[in-house]
PLY file of the C-alpha trace (Angstrom):
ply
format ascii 1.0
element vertex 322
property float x
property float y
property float z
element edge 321
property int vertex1
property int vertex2
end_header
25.80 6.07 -35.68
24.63 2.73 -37.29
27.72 1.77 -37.91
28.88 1.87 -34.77
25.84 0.06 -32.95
26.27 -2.39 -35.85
29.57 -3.41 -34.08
28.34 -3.23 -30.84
25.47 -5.44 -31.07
26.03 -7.32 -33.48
23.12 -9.41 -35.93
20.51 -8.94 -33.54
19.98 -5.11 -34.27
21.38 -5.38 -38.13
17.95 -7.30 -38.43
15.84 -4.82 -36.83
17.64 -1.89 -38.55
17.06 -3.96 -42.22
13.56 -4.40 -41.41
13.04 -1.00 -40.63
14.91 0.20 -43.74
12.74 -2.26 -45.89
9.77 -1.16 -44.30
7.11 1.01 -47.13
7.05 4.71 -46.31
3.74 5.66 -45.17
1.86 8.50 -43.12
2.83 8.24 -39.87
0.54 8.80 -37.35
1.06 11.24 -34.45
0.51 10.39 -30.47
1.24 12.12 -27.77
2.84 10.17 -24.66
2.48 11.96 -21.41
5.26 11.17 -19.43
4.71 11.11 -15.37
7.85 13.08 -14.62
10.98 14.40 -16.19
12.37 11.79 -19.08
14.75 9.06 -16.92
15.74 5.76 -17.18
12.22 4.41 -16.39
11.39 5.82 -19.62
14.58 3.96 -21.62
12.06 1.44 -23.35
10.28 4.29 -25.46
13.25 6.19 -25.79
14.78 2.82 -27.70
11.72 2.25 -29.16
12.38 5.42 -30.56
15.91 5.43 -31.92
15.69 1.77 -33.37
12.62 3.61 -35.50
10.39 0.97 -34.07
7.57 3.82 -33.85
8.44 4.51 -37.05
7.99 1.16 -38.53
4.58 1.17 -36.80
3.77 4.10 -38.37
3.51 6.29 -35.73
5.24 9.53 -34.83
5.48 9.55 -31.38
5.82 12.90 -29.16
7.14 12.31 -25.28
5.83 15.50 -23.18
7.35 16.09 -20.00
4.87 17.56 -17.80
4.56 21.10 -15.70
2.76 18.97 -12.57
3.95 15.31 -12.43
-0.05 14.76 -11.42
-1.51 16.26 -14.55
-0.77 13.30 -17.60
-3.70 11.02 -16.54
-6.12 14.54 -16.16
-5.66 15.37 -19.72
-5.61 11.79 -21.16
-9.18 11.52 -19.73
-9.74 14.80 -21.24
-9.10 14.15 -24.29
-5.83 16.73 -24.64
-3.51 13.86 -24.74
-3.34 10.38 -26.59
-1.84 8.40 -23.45
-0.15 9.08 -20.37
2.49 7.02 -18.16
1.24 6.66 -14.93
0.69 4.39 -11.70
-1.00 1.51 -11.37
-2.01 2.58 -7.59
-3.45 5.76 -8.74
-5.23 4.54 -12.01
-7.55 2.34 -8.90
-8.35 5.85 -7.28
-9.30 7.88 -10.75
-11.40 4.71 -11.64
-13.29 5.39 -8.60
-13.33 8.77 -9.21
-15.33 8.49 -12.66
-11.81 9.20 -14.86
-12.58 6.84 -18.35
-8.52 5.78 -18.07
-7.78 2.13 -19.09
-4.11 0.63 -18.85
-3.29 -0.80 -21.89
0.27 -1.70 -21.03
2.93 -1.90 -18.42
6.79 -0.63 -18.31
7.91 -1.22 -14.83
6.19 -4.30 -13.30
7.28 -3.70 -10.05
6.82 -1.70 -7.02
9.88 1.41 -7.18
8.47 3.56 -4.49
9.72 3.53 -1.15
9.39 5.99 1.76
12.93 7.40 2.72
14.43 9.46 4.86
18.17 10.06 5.82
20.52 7.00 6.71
21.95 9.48 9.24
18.71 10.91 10.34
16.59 10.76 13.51
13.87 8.37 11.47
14.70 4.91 13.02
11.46 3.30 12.18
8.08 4.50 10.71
6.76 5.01 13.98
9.28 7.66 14.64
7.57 9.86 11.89
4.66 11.41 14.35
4.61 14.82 14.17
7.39 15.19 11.72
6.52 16.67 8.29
6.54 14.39 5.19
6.58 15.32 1.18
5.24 14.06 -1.69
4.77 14.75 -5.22
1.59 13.29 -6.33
-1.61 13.44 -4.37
-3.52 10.94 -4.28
-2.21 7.65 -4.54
1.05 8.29 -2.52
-1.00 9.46 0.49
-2.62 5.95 -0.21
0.00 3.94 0.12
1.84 6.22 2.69
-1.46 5.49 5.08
-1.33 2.13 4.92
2.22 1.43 6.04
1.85 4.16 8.98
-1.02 1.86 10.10
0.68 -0.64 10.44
2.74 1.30 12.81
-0.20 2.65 15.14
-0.25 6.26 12.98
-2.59 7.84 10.84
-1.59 10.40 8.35
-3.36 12.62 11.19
-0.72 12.14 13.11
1.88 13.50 10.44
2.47 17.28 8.37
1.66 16.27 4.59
4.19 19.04 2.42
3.72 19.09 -1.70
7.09 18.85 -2.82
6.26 18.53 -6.44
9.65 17.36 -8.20
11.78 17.67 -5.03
11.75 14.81 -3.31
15.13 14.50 -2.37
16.48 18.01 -2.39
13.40 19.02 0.50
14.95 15.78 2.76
18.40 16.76 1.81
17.54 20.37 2.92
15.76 19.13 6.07
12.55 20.84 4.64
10.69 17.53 5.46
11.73 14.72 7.54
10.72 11.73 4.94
9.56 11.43 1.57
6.98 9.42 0.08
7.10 8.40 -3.55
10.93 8.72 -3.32
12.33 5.98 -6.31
14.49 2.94 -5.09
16.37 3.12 -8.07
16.60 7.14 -8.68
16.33 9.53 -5.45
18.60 6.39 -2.86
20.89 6.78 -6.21
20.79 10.47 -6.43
21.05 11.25 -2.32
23.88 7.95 -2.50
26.24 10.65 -4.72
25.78 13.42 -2.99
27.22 12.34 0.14
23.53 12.02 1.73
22.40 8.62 1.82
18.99 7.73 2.24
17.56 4.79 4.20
14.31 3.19 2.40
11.27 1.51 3.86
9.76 -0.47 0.92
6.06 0.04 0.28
5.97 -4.06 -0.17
7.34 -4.64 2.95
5.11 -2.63 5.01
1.10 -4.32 4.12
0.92 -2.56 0.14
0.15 -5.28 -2.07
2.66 -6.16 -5.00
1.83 -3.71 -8.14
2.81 -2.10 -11.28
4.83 0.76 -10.97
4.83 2.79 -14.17
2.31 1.94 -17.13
0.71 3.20 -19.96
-2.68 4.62 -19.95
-5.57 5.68 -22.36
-8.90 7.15 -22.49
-11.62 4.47 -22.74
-13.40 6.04 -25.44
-10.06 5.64 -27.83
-9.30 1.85 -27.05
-10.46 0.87 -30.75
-7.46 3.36 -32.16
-4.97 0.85 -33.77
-2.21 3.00 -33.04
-2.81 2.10 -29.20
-1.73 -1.73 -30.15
1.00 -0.73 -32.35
2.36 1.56 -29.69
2.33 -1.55 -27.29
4.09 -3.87 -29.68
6.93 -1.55 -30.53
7.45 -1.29 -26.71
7.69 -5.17 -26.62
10.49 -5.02 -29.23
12.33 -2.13 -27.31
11.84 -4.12 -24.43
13.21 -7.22 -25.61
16.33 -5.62 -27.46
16.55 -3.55 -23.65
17.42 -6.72 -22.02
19.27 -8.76 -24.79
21.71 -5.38 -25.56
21.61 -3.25 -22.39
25.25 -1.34 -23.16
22.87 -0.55 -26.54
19.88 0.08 -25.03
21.90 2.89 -21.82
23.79 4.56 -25.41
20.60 5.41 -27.04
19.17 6.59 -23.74
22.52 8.42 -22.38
22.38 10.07 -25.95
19.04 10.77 -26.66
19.90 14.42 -25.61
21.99 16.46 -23.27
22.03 15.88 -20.00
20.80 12.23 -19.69
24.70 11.03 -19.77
25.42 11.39 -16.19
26.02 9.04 -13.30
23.04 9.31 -11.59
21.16 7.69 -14.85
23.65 5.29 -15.26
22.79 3.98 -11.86
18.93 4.32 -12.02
19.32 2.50 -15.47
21.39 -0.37 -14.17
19.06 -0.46 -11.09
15.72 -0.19 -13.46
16.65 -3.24 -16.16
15.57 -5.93 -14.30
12.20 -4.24 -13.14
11.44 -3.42 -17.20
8.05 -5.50 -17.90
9.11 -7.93 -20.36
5.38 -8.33 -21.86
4.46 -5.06 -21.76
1.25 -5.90 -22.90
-0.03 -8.89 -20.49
-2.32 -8.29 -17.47
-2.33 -9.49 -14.13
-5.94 -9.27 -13.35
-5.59 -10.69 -10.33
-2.87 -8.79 -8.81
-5.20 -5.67 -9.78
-8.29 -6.94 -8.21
-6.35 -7.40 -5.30
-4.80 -4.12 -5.16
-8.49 -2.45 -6.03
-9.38 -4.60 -2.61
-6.69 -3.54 -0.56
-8.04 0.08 -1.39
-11.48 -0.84 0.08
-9.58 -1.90 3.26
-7.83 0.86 3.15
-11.57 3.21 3.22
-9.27 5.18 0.02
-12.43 3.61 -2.26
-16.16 2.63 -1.41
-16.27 -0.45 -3.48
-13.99 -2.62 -5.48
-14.25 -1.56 -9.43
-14.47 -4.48 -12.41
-10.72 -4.51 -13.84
-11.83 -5.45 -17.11
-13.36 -1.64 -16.90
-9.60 0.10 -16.11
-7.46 -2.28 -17.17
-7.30 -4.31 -20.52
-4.66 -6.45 -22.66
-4.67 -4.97 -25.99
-4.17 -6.47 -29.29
-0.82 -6.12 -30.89
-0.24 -5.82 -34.74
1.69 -8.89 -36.25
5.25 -7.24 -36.45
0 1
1 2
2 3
3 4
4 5
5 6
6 7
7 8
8 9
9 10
10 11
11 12
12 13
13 14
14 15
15 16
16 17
17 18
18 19
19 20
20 21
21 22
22 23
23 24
24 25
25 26
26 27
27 28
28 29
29 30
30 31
31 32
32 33
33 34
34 35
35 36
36 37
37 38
38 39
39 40
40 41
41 42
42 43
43 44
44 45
45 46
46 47
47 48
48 49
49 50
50 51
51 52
52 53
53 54
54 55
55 56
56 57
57 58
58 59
59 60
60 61
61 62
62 63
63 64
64 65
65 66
66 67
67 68
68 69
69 70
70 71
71 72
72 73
73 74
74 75
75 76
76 77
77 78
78 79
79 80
80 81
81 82
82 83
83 84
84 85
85 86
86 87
87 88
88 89
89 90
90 91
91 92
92 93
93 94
94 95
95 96
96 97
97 98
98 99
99 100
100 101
101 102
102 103
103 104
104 105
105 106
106 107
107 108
108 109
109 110
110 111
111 112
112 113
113 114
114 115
115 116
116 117
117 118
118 119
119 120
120 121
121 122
122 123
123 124
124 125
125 126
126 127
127 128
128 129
129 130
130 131
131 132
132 133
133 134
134 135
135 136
136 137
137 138
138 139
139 140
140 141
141 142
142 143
143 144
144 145
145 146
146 147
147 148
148 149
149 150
150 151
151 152
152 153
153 154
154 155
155 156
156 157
157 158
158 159
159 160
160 161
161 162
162 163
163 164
164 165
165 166
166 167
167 168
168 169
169 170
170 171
171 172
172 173
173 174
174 175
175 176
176 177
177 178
178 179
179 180
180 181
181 182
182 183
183 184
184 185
185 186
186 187
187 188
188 189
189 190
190 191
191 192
192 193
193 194
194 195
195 196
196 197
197 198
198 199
199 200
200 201
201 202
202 203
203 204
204 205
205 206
206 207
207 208
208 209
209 210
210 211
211 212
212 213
213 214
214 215
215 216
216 217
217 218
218 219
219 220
220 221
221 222
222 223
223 224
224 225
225 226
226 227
227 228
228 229
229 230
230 231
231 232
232 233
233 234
234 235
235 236
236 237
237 238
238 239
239 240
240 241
241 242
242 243
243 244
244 245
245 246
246 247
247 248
248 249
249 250
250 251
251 252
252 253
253 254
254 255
255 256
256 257
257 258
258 259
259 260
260 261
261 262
262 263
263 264
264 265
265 266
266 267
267 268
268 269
269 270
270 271
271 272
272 273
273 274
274 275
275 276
276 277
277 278
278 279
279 280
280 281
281 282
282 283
283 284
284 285
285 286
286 287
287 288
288 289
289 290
290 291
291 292
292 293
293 294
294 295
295 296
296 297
297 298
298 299
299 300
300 301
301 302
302 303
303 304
304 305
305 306
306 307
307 308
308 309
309 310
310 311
311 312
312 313
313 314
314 315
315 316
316 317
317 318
318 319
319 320
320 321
């Protein structure tokens, strides 16, 4: 298996695989990643991180989890039953407000990848044309947020629409006509997914419809645990994943495609393609502005009574020399 990525990519990765080899052996420390949904090409920077033994050479010993409810990761971070979770930007404003001590400590999409969709072919011509229809989602909370503000700009509440959990199945419930539209549907996963099937989907993007610009996926922690070195070191072997990601990406979709069965399909090689240029390339830096004025759109938005500090939910963490 070296050998062969040797070929492929050449010095770049015979230096990271010699450092690693000529790294001391040492304890490695365990954490637990929560993941937000089932393991995907969103995920490709940890699973790199991973099979370059970038973890390893941090000395950590790192654990992916998918979880039962894609809503749960961020409840048992702030728990204390997990070591960090993968989660959403929008919905790390809402459990702030809630009281949840969650703190992003790093980013691994830094764009928007939710859209509301429903079928190309479909009676949906516009947003507007969603009263009284029945729309699903997957995670409470901060979709309905975002799904409220672009029906407003439309003249609809989300009064004026049938809410359905569809937990995992976004697309399959649209496909099956079980809802009309889907919220929280992925620009680069479910259009992919519906695209093979012979169902196309036709995508209003959150951005485009009065939701401020935002993080899509990043990594969160309990505030009580932001002293743990293994937080930073976490964070700077995602920088390196992140960077060989970009520089090697036939590399970067092997180890993914063959981290285990199943991932080697052609709906991942899509939402990989489609995700590689949406990968935060500092994983660790912070936009405080662009989170202040997403916590202020929420206040517009009557989803939270008062704007939150971001230095209290959202930090830039130190990362070990490599």
């Amino acid at each position: 298996m070296i050998n062969t990525l040797l070929r492929r990519t050449g010095p770049v990765l015979c230096t990271v695989l010699l450092l690693i080899a000529g790294s001391p052996a040492s304890a490695q420390q365990k954490l637990t990643v929560m993941l937000d949904w089932f393991l995907n090409p969103d995920h490709a920077t940890l699973v790199v991180a991973e099979k370059l033994g970038l973890f390893a050479k941090a000395g950590l010993e790192v654990e992916m989890i998918e979880p039962a409810d894609p809503s749960d990761p961020p409840k048992l971070v702030a728990a204390g039953k997990a070591d960090v979770a993968i989660s959403y930007q929008p919905q790390l404003h809402l459990y702030h407000a809630e009281g949840l001590p969650l703190v992003r400590i790093a980013t691994l999409v830094a764009t928007p990848l939710n859209t509301l969709v429903v079928l190309a072919d479909g009676p949906i011509r516009s947003i507007a044309d969603l009263k009284g229809r029945k729309v699903g989602f997957s995670v409470g909370g901060f979709e309905d947020a975002l799904l409220a503000a672009m029906l407003a700009r439309h003249g609809l509440g989300t009064d004026d629409i049938e809410l359905v959990n569809v937990n995992f199945s976004l697309s399959p419930s649209l496909i099956s006509g079980q809802v009309d539209a889907v919220i929280g549907a992925y620009r680069n996963f479910e259009l992919n997914q519906m695209d093979i099937v012979g169902r196309p989907g036709r995508a209003f993007y959150v951005e485009e419809e009065g939701v401020p610009g935002y993080d899509e996926l990043i990594v969160v922690a309990n505030a009580a645990d932001l002293d743990r070195p293994e937080l930073g070191a976490l964070v700077g072997a995602l920088e390196a994943a992140v960077q060989f990601t970009v520089n090697h990406p036939d590399a970067a979709w092997e180890m993914f495609s063959g981290y285990r069965d199943g991932l080697d399909d052609e709906l991942n090689r899509r939402a990989f393609r489609d995700t590689l240029p949406r990968f935060a390339l500092r994983p660790a830096a912070l936009d405080a502005g662009r989170y202040r004025r997403f916590d202020e759109f929420l206040v517009e938005q009557g989803l939270i009574a008062q704007p939150g500090t971001v230095e209290e939910f959202a930090i830039e963490p130190d990362i070990p020399p490599s």
